[in-house]
C-alpha positions in Angstrom: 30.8 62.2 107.9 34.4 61.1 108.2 34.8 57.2 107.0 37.2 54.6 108.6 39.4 53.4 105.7 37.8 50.3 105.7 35.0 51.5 104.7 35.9 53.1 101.4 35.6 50.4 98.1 39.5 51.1 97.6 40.9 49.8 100.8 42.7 47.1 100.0 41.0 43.3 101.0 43.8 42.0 102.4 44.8 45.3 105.1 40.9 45.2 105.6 41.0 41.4 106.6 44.1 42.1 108.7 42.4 44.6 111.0 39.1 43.0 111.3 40.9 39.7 112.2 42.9 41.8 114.9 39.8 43.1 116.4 38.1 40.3 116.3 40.7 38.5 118.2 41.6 41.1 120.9 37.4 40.7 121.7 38.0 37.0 121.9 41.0 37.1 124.1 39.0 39.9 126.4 35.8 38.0 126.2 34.1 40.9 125.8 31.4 39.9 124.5 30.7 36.7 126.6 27.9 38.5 128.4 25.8 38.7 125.1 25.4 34.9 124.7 22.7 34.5 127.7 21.0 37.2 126.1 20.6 35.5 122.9 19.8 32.2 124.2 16.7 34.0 126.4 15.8 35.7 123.0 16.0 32.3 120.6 13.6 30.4 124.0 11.3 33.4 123.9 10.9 33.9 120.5 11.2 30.3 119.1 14.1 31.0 116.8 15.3 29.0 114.1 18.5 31.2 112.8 21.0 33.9 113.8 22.2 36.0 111.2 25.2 38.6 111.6 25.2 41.9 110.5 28.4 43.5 108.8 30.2 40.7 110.1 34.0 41.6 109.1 35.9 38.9 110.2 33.1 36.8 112.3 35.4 36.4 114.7 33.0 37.9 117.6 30.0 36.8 116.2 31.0 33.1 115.9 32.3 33.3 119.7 29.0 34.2 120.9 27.7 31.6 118.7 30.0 29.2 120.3 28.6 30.1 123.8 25.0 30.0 123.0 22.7 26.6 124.5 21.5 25.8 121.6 23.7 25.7 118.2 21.2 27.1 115.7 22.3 28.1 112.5 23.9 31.3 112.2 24.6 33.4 108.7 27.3 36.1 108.8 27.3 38.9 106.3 28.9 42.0 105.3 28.9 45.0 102.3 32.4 43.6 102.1 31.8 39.8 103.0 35.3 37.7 102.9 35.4 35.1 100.6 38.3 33.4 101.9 36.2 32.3 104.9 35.9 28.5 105.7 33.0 27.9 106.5 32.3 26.0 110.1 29.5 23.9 111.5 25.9 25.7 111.7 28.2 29.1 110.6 28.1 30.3 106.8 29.9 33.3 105.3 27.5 34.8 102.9 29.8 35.7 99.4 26.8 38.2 98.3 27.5 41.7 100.2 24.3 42.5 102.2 24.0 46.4 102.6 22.2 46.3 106.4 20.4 50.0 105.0 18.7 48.1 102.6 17.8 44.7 103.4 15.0 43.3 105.1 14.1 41.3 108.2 12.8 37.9 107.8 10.8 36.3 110.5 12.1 33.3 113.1 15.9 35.3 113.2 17.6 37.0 115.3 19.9 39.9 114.1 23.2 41.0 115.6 26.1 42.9 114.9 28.9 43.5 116.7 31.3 46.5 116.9 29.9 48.4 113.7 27.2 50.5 114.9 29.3 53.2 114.8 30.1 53.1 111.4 26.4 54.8 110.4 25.0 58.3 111.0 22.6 58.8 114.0 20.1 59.1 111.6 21.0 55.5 109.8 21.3 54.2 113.4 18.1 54.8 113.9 16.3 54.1 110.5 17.9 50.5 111.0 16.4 49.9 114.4 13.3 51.4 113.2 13.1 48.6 110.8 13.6 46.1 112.9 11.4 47.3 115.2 8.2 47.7 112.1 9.0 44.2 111.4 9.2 43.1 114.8 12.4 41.1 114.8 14.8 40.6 117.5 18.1 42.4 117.4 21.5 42.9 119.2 23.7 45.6 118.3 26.9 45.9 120.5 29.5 48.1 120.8 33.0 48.3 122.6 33.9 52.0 121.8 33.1 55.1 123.9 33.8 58.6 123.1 36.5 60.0 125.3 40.5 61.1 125.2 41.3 57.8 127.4 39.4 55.5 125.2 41.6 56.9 122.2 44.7 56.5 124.7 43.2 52.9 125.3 42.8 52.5 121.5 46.9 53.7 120.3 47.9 51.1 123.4 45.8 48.1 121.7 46.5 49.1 117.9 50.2 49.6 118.6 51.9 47.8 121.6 49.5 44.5 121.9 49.2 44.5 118.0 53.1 44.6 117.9 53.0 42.0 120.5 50.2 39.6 119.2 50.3 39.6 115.5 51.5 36.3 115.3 49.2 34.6 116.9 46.4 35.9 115.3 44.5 33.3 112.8 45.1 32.4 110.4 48.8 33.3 110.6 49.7 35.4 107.5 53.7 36.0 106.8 52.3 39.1 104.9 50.9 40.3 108.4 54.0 40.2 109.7 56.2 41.9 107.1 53.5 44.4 106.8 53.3 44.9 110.3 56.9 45.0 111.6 59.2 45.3 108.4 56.4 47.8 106.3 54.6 49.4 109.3 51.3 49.5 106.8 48.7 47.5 108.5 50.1 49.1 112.3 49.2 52.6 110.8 45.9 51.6 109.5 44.8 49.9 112.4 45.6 52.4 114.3 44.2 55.0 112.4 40.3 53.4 112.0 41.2 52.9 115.7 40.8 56.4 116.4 38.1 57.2 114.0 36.0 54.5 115.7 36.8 56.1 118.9 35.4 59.7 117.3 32.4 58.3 116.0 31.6 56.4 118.7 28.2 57.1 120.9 27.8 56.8 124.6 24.9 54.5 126.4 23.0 57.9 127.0 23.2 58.9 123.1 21.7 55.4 122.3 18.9 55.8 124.5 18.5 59.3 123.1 18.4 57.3 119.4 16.0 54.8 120.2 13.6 56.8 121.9 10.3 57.0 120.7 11.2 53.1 118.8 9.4 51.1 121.4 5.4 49.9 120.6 3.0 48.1 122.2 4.4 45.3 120.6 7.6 46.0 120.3 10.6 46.7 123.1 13.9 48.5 122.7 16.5 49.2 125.7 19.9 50.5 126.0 22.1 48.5 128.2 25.6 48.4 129.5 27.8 46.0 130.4 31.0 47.6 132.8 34.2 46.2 133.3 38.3 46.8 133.5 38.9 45.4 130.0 36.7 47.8 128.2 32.2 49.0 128.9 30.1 46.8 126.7 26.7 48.9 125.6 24.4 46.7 123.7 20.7 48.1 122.3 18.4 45.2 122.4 15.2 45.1 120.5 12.4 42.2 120.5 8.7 41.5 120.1 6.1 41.8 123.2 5.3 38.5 124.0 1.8 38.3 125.4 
């Protein structure tokens, strides 16, 4: 299965950091994930939920939006294969420093999982082995994507990763001089961007392939659902996954 460079162990930190911080801040400035919030804070109510904690976090940039929209501030723990350890940490949101492989580690009661934008990044088969694991060990989950598979979506993708990157790396945080040269003098982080960009776009499943993946995952104490959100800034699709309250 092809790889996004930012997956492979000799990517380079920093061009990783760059992209994810990009991404993280076009999804910000789009709000696109806004309408995930309310469906955390039913699932913290009706679950009694102590702690969020992020899966293959990146930057944290979406993850801590959501978190900064939710009722109730509980903590929340990002974490990653490739966690960034120049994170500051804010309040109620810690950066693990130990990478957390999501394949191999294991639910722990009173949490809710998310992740956000990375789904894609696994086999169908992983996709489901991870869901199937939450699902045995009955803990809530939301996984949400912002990619479908589709020649416009890649035309959508080159426009974002190119023109608005061209236009907006300034502003996005923490401003980094080395961005800049290495965006407009030494075109290196526009061509990788670009380039995972499209990859994404390749792997990436529609709302009917998800519900394809997780049927068959739902119990008699456990419910899983396929869900998407449509709008002019991009379609939202979101699995979400929590115990049968009875």
């Amino acid at each position: 299965m092809i790889k996004e460079l930012e997956d492979y162990n000799w990517f380079p930190k920093t061009l990783r950091r760059w992209q994810l911080e990009f991404v993280g801040s076009v999804s910000v400035w789009t709000k696109l994930y806004q309408p995930l919030s309310p469906v955390l804070d039913e699932m913290i109510v009706q679950n009694n939920i102590t702690a969020l904690q992020d899966l293959c976090s990146g930057s944290g940039i979406p993850a801590i939006y959501m978190h900064q929209h939710l009722k109730e501030k509980i903590p929340m723990l990002l974490t990653d294969q490739y966690p960034d350890t120049d994170f500051k940490n804010k309040p109620a949101v810690e950066y693990s420093l130990q990478p957390v492989d999501v394949l191999k580690m294991q639910p722990v009661e009173n949490t809710v999982y998310t992740m956000c934008n990375a789904f894609h990044h696994f086999s169908a088969v992983q996709q489901k082995e991870l869901l199937q694991k939450m699902a045995a060990n009955k803990a809530p989950v939301v996984v949400a994507e912002i990619l479908e598979p589709g020649l416009l979506n890649i035309i959508k993708i080159i426009f974002t990763t190119i023109i608005i990157q061209l236009f907006t790396a300034p502003f996005v945080q923490p401003f980094s001089l080395l961005r800049l040269l290495f965006t407009y003098i030494i075109p290196v982080n526009l061509f990788t961007v670009t380039y995972d960009g499209i990859i994404s776009v390749l792997k990436s499943k529609t709302a009917a392939e998800y519900k394809e993946i997780v049927k068959n995952i739902s119990t008699q104490s456990y419910h899983i659902t396929v869900h998407t959100v449509n709008n002019w800034k991009g379609n939202l699709v979101y699995i979400k996954g929590a115990p049968i309250n009875t």
